[in-house]
SEMARPA-906858 format. One line per 2 residues: number of its first residue (from 1); their letters; for each residue x negated, y, z negated of C-alpha. Coordinates in nm, 4 decimals. Layout:
<nodes>
NUM	a	X,Y,Z  ...
</nodes>
This chain:
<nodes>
1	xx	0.0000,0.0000,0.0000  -0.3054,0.2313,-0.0792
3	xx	-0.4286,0.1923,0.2820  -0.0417,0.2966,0.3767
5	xx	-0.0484,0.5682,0.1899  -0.3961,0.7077,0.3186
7	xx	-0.3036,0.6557,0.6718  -0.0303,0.8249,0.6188
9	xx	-0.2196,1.1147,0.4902  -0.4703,1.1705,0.7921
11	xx	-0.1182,1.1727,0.9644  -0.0236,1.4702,0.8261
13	xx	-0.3420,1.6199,0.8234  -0.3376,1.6115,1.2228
15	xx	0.0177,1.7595,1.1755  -0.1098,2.0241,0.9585
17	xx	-0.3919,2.0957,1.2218  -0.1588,2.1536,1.4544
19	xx	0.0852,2.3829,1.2106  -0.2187,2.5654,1.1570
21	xx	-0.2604,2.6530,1.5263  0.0953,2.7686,1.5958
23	xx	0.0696,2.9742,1.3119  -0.1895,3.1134,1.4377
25	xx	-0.3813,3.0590,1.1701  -0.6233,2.8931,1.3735
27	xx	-0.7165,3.0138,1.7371  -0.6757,2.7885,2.0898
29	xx	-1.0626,2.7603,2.0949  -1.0878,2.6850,1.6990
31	xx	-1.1095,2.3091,1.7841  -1.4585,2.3117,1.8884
33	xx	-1.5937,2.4554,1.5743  -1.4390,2.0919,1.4366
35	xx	-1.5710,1.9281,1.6870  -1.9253,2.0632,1.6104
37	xx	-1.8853,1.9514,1.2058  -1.7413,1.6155,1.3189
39	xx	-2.0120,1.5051,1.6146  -2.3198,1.6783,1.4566
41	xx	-2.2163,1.6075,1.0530  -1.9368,1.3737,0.9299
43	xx	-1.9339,1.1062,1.2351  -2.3200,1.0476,1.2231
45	xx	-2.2774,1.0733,0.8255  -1.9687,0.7945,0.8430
47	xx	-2.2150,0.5861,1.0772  -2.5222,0.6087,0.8505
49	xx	-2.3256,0.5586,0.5522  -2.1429,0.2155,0.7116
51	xx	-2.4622,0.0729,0.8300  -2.6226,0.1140,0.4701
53	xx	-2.3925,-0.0192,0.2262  -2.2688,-0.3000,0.4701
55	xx	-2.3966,-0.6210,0.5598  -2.4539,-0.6708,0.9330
57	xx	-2.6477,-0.9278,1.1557  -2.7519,-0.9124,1.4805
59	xx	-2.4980,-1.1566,1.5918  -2.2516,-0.8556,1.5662
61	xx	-2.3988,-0.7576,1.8992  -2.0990,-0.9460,2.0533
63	xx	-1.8860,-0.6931,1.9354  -2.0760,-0.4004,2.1159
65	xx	-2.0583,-0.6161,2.4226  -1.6903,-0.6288,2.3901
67	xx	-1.6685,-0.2747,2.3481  -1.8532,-0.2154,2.6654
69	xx	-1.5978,-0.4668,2.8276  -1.2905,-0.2992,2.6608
71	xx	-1.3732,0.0530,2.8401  -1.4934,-0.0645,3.1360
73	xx	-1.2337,-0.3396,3.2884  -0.9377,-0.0588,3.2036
75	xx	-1.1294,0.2426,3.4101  -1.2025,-0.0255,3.7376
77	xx	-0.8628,-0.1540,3.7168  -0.7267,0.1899,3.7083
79	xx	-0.8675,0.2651,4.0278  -0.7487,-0.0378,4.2122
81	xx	-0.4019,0.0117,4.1206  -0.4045,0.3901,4.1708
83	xx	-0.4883,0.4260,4.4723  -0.1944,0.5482,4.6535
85	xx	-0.1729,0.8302,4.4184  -0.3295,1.2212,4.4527
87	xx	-0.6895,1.2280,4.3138  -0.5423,1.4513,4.0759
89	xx	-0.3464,1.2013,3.8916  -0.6115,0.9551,3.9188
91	xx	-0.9372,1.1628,3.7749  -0.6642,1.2066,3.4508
93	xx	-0.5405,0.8837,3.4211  -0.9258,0.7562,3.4773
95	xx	-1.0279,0.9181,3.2082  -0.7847,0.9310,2.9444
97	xx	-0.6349,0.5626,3.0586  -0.9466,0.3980,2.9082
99	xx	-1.1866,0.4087,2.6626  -1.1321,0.4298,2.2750
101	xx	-1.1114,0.7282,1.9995  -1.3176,0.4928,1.7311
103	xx	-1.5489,0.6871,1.5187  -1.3360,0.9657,1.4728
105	xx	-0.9848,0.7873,1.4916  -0.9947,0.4074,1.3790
107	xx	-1.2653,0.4190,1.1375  -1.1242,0.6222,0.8942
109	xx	-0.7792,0.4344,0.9172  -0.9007,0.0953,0.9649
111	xx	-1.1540,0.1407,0.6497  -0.8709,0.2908,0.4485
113	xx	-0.6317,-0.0022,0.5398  -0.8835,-0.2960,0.5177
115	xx	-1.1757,-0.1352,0.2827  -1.5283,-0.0356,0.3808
117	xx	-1.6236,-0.3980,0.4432  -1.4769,-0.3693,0.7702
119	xx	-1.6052,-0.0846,0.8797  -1.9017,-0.2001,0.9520
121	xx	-1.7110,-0.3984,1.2581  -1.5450,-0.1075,1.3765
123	xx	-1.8888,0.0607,1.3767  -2.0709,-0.2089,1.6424
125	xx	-1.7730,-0.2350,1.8669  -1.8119,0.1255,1.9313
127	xx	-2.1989,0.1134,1.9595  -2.0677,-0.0374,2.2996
129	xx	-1.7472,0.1877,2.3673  -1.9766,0.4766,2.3527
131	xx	-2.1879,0.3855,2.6701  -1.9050,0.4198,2.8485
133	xx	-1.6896,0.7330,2.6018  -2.0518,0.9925,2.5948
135	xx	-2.1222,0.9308,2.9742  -2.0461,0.6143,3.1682
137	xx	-1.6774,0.7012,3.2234  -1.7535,1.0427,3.3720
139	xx	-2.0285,0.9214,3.5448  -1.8239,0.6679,3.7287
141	xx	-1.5188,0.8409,3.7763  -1.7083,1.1086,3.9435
143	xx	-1.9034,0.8696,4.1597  -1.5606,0.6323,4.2372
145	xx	-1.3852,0.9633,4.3725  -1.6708,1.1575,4.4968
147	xx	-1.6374,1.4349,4.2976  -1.9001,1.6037,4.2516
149	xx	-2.0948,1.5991,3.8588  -2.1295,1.9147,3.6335
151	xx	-1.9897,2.1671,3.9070  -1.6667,2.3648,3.8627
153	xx	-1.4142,2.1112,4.1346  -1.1212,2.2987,4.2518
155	xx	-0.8303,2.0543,4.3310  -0.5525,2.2669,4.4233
157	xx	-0.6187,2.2245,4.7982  -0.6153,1.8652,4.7928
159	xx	-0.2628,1.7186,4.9431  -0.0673,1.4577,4.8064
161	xx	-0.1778,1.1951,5.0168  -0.5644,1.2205,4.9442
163	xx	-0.6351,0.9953,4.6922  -1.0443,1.0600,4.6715
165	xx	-1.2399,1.3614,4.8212  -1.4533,1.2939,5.1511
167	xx	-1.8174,1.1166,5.0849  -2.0481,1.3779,5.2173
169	xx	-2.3402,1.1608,5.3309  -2.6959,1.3209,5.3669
171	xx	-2.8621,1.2300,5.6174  -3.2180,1.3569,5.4655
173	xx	-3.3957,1.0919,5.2362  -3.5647,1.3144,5.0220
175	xx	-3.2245,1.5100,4.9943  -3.0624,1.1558,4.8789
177	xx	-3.3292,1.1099,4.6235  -3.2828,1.4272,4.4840
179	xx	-2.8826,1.3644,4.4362  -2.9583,1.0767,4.3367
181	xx	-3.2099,1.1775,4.0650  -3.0029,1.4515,3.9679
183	xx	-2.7039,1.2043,3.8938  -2.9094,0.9908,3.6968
185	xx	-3.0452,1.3142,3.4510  -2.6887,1.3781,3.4184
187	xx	-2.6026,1.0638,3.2598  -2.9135,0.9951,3.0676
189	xx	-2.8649,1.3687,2.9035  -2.5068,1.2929,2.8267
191	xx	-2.6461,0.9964,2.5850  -2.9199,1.1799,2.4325
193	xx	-2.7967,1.5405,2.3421  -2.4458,1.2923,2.1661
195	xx	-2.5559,1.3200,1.8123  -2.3311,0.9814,1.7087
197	xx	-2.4818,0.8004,2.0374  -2.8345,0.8557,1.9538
199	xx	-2.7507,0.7718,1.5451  -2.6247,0.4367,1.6778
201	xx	-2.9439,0.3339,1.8899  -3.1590,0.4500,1.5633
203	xx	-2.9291,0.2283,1.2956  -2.9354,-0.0357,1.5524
205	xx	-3.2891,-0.0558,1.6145  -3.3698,-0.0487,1.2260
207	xx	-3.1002,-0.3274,1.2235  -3.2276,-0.5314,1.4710
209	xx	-3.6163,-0.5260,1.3093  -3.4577,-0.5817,0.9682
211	xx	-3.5249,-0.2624,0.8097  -3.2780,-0.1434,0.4910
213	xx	-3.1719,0.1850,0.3808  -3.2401,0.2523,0.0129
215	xx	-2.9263,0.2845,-0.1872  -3.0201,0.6928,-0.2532
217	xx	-3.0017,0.6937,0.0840  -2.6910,0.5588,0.1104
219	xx	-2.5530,0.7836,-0.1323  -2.6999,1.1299,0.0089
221	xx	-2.4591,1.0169,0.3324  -2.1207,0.9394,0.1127
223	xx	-1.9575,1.2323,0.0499  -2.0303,1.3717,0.4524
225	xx	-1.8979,0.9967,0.5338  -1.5734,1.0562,0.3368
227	xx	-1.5136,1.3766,0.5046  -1.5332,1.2307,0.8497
229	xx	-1.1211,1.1179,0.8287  -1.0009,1.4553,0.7352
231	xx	-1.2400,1.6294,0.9497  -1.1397,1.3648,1.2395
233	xx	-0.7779,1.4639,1.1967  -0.7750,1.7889,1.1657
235	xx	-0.9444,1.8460,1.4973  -0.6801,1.5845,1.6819
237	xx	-0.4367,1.8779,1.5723  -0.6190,2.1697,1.6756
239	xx	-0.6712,2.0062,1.9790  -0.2635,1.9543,2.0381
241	xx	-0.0632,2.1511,2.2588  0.2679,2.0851,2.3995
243	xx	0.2475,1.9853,2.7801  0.3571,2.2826,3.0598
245	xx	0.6027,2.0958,3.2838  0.7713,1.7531,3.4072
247	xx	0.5020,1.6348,3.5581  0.2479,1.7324,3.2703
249	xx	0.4976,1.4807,3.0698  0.4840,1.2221,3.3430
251	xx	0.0776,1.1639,3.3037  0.1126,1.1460,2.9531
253	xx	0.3706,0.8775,2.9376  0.1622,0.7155,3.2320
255	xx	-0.1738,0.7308,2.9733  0.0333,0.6199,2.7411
257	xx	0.1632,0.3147,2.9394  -0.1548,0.1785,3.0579
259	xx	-0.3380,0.2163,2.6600  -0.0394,0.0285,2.5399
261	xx	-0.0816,-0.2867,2.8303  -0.4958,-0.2676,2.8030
263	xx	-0.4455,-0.2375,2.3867  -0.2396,-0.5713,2.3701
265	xx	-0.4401,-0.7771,2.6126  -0.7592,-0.6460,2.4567
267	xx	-0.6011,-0.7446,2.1185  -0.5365,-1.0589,2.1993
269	xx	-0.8632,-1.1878,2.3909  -0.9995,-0.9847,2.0591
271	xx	-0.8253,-1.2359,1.8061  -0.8806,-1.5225,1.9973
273	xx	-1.2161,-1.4895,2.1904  -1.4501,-1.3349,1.9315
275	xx	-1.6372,-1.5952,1.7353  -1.5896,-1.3989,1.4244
277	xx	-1.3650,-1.4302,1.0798  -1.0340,-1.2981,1.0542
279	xx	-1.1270,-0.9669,0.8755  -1.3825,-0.9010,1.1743
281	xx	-1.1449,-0.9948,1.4511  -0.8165,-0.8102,1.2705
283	xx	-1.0507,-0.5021,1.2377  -1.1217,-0.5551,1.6515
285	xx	-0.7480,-0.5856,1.7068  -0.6481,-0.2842,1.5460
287	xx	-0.9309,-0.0581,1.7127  -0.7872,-0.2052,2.0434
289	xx	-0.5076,0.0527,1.9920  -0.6663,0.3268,1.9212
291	xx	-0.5906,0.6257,2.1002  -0.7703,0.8620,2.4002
293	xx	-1.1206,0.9591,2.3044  -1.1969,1.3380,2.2415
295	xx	-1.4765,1.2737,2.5161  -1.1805,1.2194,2.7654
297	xx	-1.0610,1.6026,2.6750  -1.3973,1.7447,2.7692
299	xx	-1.4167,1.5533,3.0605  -1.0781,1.6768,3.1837
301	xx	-1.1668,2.0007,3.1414  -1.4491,1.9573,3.2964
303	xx	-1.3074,1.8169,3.6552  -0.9505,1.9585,3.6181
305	xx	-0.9647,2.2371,3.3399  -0.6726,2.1089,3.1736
307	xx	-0.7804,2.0557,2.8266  -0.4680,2.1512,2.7061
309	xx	-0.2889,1.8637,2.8285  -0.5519,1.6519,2.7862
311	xx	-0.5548,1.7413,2.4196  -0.1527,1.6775,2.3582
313	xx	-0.2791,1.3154,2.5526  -0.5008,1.2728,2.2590
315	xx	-0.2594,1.3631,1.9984  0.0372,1.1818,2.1268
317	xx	-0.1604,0.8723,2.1760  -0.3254,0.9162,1.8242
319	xx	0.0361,0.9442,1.6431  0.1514,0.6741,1.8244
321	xx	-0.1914,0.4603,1.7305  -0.1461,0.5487,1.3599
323	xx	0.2318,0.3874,1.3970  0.0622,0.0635,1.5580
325	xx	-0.1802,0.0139,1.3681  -0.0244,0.0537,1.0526
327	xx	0.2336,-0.1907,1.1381  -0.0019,-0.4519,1.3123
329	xx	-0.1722,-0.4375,1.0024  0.0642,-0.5612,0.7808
331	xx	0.1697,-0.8226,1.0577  -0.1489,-1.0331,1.1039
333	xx	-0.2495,-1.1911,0.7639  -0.5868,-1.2905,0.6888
</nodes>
């Protein structure tokens, strides 16, 4: 009941965020200040802080290959079956149809419904969902539908029957390379400059050669680790914003369709694929619902410049989660 209770808490927190905003108590742009505390401070802190006081082995490497697996099957999959529609529709359902909202969503729900010894499984699955959530999903997108990477696209030209801009081929090797190397620093300086990304590869790496955090240690990170669900939350709402017109309404119940199929076949291959105990694979299950990632908002923004709607995706999806979750929880007994 305690994990109900808290759950229901970040709930209204993300409510509150948003209550905030249309009181203008906090601006339209306010978000990113949150996002700064939670990528730079509480996420890394909750990451750090998992990875000390939990036991892990190396054979929970299978669940950050699933996680890799869980983000990218949705975003191919995606573009086979979309594509009859405008590239429009496509670059937003690419990239807020897949891909999980883990570290700053599930883990603080899933560790206040099953305690802090699951975390720990949350954390690895995500080691792998982050590949593709800090770069690979942009990068691929981009590349599937020719649009072109870190450059303001403008869309409103395109007609309804193109579903992917024109390949521009160069005909000029060295101009090919330089593309091609261009691409590539792109992607590799999405990983590094992600704060949680590069804490990962460090806690893994210390894992992996057997290395353990003192408990001081440990400590230092616990109160910045606690403040990761609130902090998590409160940005969701900040982010929210109510969509602008039918069709705004129509991609978000489209999102919302595809998480819900992808969630329950990823839950299920989770529950009975993974050669893990039932704590480990209910933990999997329940981060298989988990909501659009706040990477999929910048990316939006960043190809469409609709972060607004993108944002409302993220909300809707993560109220909706919270409701799943919860109630899957007290389905599956372990």
């Amino acid at each position: 009941m305690s994990g109900v209770i808290q759950a229901l808490a970040l709930l209204a927190v993300l409510l509150g965020g948003y209550g905030l905003k249309r009181a203008h108590v906090f601006g339209p742009k306010d978000y990113k200040v949150m996002e700064g505390v939670v990528f730079d401070f509480t996420l890394p802190g909750a990451i750090i802080y998992s990875f000390s006081t939990n036991e892990h082995h190396l054979d929970m490497l299978w669940l950050s290959l699933f996680g890799v697996i869980s983000s990218l099957i949705p975003l191919l999959l995606i573009f086979v079956s979309t594509r009859h529609l405008q590239i429009r529709d496509r670059v937003f359902l690419m990239l807020n149809g897949c891909g999980m909202n883990v570290g700053n969503f599930c883990l603080p729900i899933i560790t206040a419904l099953l305690g802090q010894g699951a975390s720990m499984s949350v954390i690895m699955f995500d080691i792998g969902n982050s590949l593709m959530m800090c770069a690979g999903m942009y990068a691929m997108t981009t590349s599937l539908l020719h649009i072109p990477q870190n450059e303001p696209v403008d869309l409103s030209h395109v007609g309804n029957d193109v579903a992917k801009l024109p390949y521009h081929r160069l005909t000029d090797p060295h101009a090919r390379w330089l593309r091609r190397r261009a691409n590539i620093r792109n992607v590799i300086r999405s990983f590094y400059t992600s704060v949680p990304f590069d804490t990962y590869v460090v806690m893994v790496a210390l894992m992996i050669i057997g290395v353990r955090l003192p408990e001081w240690f440990a400590n230092f990170f616990g109160p910045i680790s606690n403040a990761n669900g609130f902090c998590s939350m409160l940005m969701v709402g900040m982010l929210m914003d109510l969509p602008a017109s039918a069709a705004d309404i129509k991609s978000v119940f489209s999102v919302i369709g595809w998480k819900l199929l992808f969630g329950i076949l990823l839950g299920v291959a989770a529950w009975y694929i993974l050669p893990f105990e039932p704590l480990v694979r209910k933990a999997v299950v329940l981060v298989c619902l988990a909501p659009t990632a706040v990477f999929s908002t910048l990316f939006t923004d960043r190809v469409l410049g609709n972060a607004k709607l993108a944002g409302f995706t993220l909300a809707s999806t993560g109220i909706l989660s919270l409701i799943l979750i919860t109630t899957l929880n007290a389905l599956i007994p372990i």
